[in-house]
N, CA, C and O atoms as a GROMACS GRO file, in nm:
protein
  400
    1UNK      N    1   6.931   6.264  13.359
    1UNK     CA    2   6.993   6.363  13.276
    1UNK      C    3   6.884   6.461  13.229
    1UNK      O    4   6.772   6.428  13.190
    2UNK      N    5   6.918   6.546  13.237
    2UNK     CA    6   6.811   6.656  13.194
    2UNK      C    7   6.736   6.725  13.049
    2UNK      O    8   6.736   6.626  12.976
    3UNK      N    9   6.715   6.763  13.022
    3UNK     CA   10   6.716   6.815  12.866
    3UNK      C   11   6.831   6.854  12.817
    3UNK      O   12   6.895   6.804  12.724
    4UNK      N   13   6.868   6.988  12.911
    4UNK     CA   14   7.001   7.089  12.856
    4UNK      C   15   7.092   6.989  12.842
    4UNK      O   16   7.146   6.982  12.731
    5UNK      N   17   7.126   6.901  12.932
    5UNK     CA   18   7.239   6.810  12.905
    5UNK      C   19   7.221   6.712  12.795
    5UNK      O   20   7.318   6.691  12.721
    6UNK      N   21   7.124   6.657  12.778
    6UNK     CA   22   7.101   6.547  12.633
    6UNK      C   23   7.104   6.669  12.554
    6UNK      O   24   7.224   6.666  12.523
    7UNK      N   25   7.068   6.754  12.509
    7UNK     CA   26   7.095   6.842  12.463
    7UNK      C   27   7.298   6.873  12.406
    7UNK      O   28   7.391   6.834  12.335
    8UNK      N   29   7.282   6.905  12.439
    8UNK     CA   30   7.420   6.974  12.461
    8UNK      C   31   7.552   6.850  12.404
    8UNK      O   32   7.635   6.866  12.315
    9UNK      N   33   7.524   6.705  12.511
    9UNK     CA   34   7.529   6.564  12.477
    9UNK      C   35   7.527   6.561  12.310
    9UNK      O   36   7.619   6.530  12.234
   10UNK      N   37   7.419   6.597  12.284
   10UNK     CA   38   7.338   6.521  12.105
   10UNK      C   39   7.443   6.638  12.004
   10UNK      O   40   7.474   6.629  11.885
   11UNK      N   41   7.483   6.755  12.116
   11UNK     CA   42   7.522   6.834  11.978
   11UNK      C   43   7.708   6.822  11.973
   11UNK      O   44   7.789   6.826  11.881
   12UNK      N   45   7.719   6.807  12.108
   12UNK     CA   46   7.850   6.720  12.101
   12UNK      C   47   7.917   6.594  12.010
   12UNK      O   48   8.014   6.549  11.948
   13UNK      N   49   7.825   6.583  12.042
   13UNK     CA   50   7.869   6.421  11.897
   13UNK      C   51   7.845   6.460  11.799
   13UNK      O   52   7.936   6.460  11.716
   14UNK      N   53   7.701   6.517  11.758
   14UNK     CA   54   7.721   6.579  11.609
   14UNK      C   55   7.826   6.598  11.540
   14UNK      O   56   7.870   6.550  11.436
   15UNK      N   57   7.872   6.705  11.640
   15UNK     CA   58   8.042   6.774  11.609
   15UNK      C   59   8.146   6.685  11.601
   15UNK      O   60   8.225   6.700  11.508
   16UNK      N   61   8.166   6.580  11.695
   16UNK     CA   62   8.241   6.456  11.657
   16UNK      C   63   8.204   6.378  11.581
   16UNK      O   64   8.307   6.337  11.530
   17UNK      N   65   8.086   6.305  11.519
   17UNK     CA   66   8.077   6.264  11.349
   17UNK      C   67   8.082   6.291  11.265
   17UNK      O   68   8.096   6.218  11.167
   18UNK      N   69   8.067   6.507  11.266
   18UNK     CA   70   8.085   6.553  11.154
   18UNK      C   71   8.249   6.586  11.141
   18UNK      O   72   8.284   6.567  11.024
   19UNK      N   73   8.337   6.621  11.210
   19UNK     CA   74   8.454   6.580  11.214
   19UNK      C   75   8.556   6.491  11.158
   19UNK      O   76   8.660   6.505  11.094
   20UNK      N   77   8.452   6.347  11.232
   20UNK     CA   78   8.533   6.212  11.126
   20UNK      C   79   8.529   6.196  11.030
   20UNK      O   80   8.610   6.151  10.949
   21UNK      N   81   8.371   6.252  11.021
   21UNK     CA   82   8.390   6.248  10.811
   21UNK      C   83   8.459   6.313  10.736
   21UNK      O   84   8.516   6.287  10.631
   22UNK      N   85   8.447   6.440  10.825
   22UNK     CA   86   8.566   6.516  10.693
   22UNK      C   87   8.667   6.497  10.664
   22UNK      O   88   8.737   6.519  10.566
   23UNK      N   89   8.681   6.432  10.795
   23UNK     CA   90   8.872   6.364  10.783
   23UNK      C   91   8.878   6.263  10.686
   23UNK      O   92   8.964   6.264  10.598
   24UNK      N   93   8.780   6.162  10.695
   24UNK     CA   94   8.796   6.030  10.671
   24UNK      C   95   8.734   6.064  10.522
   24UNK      O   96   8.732   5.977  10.435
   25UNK      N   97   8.682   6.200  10.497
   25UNK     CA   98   8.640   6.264  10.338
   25UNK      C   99   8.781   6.276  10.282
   25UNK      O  100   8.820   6.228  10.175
   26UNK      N  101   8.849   6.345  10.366
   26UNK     CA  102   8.979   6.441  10.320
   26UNK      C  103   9.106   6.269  10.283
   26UNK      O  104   9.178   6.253  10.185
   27UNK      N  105   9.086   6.170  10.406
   27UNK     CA  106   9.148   6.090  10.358
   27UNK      C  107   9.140   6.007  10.261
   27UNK      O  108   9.241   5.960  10.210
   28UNK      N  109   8.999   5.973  10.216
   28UNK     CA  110   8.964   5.902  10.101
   28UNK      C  111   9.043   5.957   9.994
   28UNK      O  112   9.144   5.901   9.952
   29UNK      N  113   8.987   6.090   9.939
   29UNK     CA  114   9.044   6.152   9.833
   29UNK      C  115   9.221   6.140   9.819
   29UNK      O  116   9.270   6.093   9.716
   30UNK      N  117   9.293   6.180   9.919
   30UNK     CA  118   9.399   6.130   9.906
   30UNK      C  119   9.462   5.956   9.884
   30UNK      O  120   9.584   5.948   9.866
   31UNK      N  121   9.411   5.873   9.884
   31UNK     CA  122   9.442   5.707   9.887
   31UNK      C  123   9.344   5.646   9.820
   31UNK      O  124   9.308   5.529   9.828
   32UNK      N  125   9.271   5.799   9.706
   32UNK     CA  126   9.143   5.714   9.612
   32UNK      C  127   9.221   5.616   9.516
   32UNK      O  128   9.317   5.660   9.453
   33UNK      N  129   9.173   5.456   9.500
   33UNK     CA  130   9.227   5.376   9.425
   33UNK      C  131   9.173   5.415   9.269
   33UNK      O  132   9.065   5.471   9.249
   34UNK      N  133   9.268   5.376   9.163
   34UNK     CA  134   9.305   5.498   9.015
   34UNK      C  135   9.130   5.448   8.978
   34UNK      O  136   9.029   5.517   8.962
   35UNK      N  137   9.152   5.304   8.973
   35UNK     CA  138   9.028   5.256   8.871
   35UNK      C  139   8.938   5.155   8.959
   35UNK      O  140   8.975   5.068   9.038
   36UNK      N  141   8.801   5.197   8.919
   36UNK     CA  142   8.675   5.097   8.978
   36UNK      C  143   8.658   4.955   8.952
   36UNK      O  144   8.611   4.906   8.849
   37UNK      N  145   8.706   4.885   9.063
   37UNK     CA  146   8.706   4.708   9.008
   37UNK      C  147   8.625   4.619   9.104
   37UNK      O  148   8.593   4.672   9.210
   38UNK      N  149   8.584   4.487   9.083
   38UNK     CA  150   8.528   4.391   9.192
   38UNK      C  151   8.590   4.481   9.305
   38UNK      O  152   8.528   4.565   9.370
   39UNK      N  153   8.710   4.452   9.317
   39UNK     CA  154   8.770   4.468   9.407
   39UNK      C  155   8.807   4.594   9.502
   39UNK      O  156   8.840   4.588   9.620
   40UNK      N  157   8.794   4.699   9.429
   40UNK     CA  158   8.772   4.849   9.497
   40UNK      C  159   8.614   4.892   9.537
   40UNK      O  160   8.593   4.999   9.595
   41UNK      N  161   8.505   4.800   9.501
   41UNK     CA  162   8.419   4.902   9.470
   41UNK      C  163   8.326   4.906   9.634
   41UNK      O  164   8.224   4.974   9.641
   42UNK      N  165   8.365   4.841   9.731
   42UNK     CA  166   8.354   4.886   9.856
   42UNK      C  167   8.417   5.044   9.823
   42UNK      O  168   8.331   5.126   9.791
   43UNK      N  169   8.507   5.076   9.827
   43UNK     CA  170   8.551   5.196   9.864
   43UNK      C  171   8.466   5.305   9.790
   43UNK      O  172   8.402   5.397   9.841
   44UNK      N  173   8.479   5.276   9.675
   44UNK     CA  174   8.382   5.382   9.590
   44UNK      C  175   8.258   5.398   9.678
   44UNK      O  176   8.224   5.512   9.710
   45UNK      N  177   8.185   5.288   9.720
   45UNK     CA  178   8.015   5.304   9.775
   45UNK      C  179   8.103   5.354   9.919
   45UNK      O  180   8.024   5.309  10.002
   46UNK      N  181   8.180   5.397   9.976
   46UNK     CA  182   8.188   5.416  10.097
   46UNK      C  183   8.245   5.566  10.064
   46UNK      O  184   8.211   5.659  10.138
   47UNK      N  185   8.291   5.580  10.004
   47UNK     CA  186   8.288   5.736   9.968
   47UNK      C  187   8.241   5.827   9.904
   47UNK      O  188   8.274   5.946   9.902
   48UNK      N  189   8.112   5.741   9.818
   48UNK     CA  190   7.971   5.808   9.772
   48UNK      C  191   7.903   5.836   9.901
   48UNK      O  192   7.850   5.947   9.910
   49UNK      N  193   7.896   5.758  10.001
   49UNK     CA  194   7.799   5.771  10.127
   49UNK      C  195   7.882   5.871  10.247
   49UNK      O  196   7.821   5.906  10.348
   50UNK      N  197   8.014   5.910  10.225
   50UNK     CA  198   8.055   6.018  10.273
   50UNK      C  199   8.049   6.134  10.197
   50UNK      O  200   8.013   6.239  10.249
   51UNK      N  201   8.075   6.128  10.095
   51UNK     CA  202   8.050   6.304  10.025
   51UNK      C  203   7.896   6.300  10.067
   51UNK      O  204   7.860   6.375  10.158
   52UNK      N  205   7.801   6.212  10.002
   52UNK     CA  206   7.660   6.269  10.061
   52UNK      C  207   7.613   6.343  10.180
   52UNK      O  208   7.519   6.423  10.184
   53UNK      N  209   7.725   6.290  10.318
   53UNK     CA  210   7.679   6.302  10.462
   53UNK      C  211   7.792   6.456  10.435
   53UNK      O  212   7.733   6.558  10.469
   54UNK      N  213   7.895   6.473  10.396
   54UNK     CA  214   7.941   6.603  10.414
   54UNK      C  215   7.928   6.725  10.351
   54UNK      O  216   7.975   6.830  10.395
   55UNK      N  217   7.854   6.712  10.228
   55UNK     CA  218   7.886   6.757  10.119
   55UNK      C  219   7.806   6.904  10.142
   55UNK      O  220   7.863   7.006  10.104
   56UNK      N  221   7.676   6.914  10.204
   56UNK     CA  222   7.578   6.964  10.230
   56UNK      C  223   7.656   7.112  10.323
   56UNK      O  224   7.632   7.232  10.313
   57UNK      N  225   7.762   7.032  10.417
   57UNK     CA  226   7.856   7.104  10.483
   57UNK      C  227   7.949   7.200  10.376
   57UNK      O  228   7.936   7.322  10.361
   58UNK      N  229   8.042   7.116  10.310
   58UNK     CA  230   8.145   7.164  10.262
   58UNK      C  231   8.107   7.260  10.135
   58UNK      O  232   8.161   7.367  10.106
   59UNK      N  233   7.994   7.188  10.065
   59UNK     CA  234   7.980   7.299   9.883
   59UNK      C  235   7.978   7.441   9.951
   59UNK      O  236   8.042   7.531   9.897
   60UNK      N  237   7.894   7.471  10.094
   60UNK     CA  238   7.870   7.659  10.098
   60UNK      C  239   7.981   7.742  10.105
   60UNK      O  240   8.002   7.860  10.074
   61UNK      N  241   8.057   7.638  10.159
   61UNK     CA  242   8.192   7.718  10.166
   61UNK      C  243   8.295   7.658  10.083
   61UNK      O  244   8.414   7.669  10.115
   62UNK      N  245   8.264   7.603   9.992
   62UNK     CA  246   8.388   7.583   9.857
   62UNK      C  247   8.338   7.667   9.752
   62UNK      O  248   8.410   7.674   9.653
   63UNK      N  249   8.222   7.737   9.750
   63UNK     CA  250   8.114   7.812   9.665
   63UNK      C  251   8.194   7.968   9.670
   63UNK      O  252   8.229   8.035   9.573
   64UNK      N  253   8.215   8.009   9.848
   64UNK     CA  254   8.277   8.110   9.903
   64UNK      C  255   8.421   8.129   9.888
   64UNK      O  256   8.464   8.237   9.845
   65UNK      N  257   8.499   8.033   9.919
   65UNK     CA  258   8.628   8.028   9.967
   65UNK      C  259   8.741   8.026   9.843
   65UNK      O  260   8.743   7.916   9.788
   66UNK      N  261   8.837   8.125   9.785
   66UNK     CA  262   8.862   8.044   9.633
   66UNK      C  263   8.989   7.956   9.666
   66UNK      O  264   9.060   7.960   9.767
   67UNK      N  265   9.000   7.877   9.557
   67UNK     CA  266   9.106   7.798   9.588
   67UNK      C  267   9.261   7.840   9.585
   67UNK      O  268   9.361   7.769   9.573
   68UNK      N  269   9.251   7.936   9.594
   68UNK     CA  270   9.430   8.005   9.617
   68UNK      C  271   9.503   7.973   9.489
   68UNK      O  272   9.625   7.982   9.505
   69UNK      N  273   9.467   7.940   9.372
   69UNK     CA  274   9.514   7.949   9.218
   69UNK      C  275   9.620   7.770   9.225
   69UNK      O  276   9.689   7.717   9.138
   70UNK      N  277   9.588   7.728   9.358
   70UNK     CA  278   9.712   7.608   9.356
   70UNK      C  279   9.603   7.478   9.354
   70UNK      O  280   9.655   7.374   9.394
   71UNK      N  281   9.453   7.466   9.312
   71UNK     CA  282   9.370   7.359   9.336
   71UNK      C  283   9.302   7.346   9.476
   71UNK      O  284   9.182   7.323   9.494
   72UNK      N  285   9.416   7.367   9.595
   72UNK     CA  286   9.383   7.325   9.695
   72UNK      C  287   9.232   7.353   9.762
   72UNK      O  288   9.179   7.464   9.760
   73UNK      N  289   9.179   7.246   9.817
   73UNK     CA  290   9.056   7.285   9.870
   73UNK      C  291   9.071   7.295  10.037
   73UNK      O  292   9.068   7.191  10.102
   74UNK      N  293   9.084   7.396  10.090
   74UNK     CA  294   9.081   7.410  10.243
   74UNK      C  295   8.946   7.441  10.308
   74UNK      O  296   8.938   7.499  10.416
   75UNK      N  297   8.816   7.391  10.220
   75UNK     CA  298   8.675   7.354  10.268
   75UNK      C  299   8.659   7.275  10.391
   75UNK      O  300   8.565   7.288  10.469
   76UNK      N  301   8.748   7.199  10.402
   76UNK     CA  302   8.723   7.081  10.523
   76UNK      C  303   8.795   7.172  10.646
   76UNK      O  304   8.731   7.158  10.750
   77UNK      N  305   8.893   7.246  10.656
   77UNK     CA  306   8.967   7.287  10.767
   77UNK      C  307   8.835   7.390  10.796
   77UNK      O  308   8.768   7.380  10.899
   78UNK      N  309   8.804   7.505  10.679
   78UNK     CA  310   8.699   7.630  10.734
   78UNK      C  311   8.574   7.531  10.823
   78UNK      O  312   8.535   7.549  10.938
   79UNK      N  313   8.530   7.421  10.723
   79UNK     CA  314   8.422   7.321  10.808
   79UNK      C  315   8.464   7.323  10.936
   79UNK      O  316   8.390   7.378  11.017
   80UNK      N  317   8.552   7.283  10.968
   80UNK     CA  318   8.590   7.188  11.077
   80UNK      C  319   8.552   7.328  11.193
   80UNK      O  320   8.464   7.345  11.277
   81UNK      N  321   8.672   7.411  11.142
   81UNK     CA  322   8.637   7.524  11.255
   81UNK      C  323   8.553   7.600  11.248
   81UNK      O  324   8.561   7.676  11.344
   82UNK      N  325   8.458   7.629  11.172
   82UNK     CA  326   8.345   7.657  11.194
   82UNK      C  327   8.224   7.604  11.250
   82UNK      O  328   8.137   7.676  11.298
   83UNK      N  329   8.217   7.483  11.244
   83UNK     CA  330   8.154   7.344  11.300
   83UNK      C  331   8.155   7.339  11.468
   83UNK      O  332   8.066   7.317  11.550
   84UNK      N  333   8.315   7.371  11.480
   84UNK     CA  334   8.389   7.401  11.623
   84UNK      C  335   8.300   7.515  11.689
   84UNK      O  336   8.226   7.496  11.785
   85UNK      N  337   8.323   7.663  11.609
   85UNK     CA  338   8.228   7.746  11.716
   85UNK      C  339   8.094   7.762  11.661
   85UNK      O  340   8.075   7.883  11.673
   86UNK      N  341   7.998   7.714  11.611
   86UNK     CA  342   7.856   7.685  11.600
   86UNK      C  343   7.848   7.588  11.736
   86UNK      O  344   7.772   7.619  11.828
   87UNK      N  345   7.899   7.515  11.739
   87UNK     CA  346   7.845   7.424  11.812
   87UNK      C  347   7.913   7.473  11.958
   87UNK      O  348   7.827   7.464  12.046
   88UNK      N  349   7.999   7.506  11.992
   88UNK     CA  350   8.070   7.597  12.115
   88UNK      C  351   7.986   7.737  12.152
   88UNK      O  352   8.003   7.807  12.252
   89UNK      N  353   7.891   7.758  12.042
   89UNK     CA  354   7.785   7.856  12.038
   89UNK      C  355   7.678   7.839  12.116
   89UNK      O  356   7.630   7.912  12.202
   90UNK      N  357   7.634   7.690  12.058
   90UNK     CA  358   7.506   7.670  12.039
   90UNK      C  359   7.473   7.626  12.223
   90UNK      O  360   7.372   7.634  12.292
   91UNK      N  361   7.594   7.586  12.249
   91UNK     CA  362   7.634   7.515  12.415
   91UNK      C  363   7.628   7.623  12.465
   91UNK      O  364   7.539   7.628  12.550
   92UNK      N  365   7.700   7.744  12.448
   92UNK     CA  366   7.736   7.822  12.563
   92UNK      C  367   7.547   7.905  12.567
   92UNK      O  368   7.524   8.000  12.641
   93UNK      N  369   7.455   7.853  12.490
   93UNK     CA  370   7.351   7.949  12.457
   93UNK      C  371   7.266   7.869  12.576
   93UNK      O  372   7.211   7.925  12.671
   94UNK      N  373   7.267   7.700  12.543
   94UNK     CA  374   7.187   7.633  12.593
   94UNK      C  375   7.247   7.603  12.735
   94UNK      O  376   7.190   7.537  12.822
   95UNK      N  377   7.338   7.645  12.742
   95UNK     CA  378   7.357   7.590  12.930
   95UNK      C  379   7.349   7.767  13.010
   95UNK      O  380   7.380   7.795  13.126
   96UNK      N  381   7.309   7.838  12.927
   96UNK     CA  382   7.239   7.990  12.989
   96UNK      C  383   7.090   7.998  12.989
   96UNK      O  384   7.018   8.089  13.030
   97UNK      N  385   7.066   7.904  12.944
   97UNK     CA  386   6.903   7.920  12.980
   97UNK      C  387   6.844   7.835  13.135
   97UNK      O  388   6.889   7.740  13.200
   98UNK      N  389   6.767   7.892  13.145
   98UNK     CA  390   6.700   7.919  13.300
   98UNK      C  391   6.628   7.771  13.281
   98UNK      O  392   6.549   7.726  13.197
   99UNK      N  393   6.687   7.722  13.389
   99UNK     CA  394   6.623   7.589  13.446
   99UNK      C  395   6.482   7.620  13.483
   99UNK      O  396   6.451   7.728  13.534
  100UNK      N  397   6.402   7.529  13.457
  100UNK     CA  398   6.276   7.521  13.457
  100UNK      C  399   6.198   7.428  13.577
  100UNK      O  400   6.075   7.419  13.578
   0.00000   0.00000   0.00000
């Protein structure tokens, strides 16, 4: 396998882990349990360790984007597709460069 292709490979998945998280960000928040117990607090540490991995993503554009006066945060959808052509970018850049 070549560079361009591990390449290209490494930024592919990127895009598919950063993906799952947001989902699996976006789903937490919806099915967050009310109160912290023995018994929830897996979930809490598992969705402290996802806002950390997304968050970096989502604040620039919840900073930008306003929330339409109804709460809603549509940070994760602009992520997602923006995520989509950065990285549909970053491919179409690296499989135009001149084999070596």
């Amino acid at each position: 396998m070549s560079v361009k292709e591990t390449l290209i490979q490494a930024l592919l998945l990127f895009g598919r882990i950063m993906d799952m998280l947001i989902l699996v960000r976006v789903l937490m928040s919806w099915f967050r349990p009310q109160v912290w117990s023995r018994e929830t607090q897996w979930f809490f540490r598992a969705e402290e360790f996802v806002v950390r991995l997304t968050e970096p993503v989502l604040a620039p554009i919840r900073r930008i984007l306003p929330t339409g006066g109804l709460g809603l945060d549509f940070s994760p959808i602009v992520a997602a597709i923006l995520l989509e052509i950065v990285i549909k970018t970053a491919i179409t850049l690296i499989a135009a460069l001149p084999v070596p």
